[in-house]
C-alpha positions as CSV (number, residue, x, y, z in Angstrom):
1,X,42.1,-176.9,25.0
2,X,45.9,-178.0,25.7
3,X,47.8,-180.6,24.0
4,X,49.1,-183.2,26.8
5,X,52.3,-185.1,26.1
6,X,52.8,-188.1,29.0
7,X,55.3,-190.8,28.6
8,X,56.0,-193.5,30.9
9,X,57.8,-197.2,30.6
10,X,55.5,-200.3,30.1
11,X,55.8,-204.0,30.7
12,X,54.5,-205.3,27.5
13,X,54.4,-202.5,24.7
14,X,52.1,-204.8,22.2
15,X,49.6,-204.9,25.2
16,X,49.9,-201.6,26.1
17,X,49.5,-200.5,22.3
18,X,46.0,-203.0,22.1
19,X,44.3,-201.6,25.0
20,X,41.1,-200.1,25.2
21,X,41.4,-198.5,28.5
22,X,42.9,-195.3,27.0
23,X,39.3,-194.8,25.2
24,X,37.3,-196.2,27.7
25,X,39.0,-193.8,30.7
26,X,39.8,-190.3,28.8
27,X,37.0,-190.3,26.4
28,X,34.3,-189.5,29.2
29,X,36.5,-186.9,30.6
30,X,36.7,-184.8,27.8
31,X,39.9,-186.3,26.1
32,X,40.4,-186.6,22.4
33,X,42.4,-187.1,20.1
34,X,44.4,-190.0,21.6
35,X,47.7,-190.7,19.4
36,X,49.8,-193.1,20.9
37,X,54.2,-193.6,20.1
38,X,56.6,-196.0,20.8
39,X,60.2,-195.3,21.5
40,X,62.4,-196.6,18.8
41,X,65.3,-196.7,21.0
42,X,63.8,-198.7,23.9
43,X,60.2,-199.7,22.8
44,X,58.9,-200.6,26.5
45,X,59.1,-196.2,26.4
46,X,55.5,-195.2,25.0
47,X,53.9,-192.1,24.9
48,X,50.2,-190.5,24.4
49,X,49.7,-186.8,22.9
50,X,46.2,-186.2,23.6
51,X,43.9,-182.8,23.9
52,X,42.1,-182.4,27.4
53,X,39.4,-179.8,27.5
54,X,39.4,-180.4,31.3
55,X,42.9,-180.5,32.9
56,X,41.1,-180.0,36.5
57,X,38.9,-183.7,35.9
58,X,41.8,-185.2,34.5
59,X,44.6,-184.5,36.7
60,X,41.9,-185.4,39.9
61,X,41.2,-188.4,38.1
62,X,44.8,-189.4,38.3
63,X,45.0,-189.5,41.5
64,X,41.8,-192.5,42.0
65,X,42.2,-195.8,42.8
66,X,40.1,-196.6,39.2
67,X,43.3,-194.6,37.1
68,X,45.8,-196.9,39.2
69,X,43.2,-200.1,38.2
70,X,43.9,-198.8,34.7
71,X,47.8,-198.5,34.7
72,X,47.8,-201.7,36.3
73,X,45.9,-203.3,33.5
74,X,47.8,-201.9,30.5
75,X,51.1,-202.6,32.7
76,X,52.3,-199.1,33.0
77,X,55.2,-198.7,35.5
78,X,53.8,-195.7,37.3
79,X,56.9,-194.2,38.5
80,X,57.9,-193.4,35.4
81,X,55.0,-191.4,34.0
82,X,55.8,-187.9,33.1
83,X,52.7,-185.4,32.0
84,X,54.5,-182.0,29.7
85,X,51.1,-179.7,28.8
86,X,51.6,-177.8,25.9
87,X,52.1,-173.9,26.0
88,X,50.2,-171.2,24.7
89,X,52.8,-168.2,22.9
90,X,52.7,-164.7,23.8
């Protein structure tokens, strides 16, 4: 099960940080685990490290109109979002 990393800019980090879509999206795709950070340097910069056990489901459900609905509501600016998935070692 990788480790996701995604970080992305926000329009209101204390409403981002409140939100219950996170749960309510991920959790039924497998996702757990959810820790969220703030960027101490420029706090509208958040961050989730979460642990996918389906990357497929996820990253196709990234691309619905229901995942934009979400970023919408928790204000993320979805041009920004970057997704790094961790790395297994050899």
């Amino acid at each position: 099960m990788p480790t996701v990393m995604a970080y992305h800019d926000v329009a209101d980090t204390e409403h981002w940080l409140a939100s219950p879509k996170r749960e309510e999206i991920f959790a039924p795709l497998g996702v757990t685990n959810i820790r969220t950070f703030v960027d101490p340097e420029n706090p509208r910069r958040v961050g989730v490290l979460m642990d996918i056990s389906d990357m497929d489901a996820v990253m196709s459900f990234m691309e619905t109109q229901e995942a934009a609905d979400a970023m919408a509501f928790d204000g993320v600016l979805p041009e920004t979002l970057v997704m790094l998935v961790e790395q297994g070692t050899s």
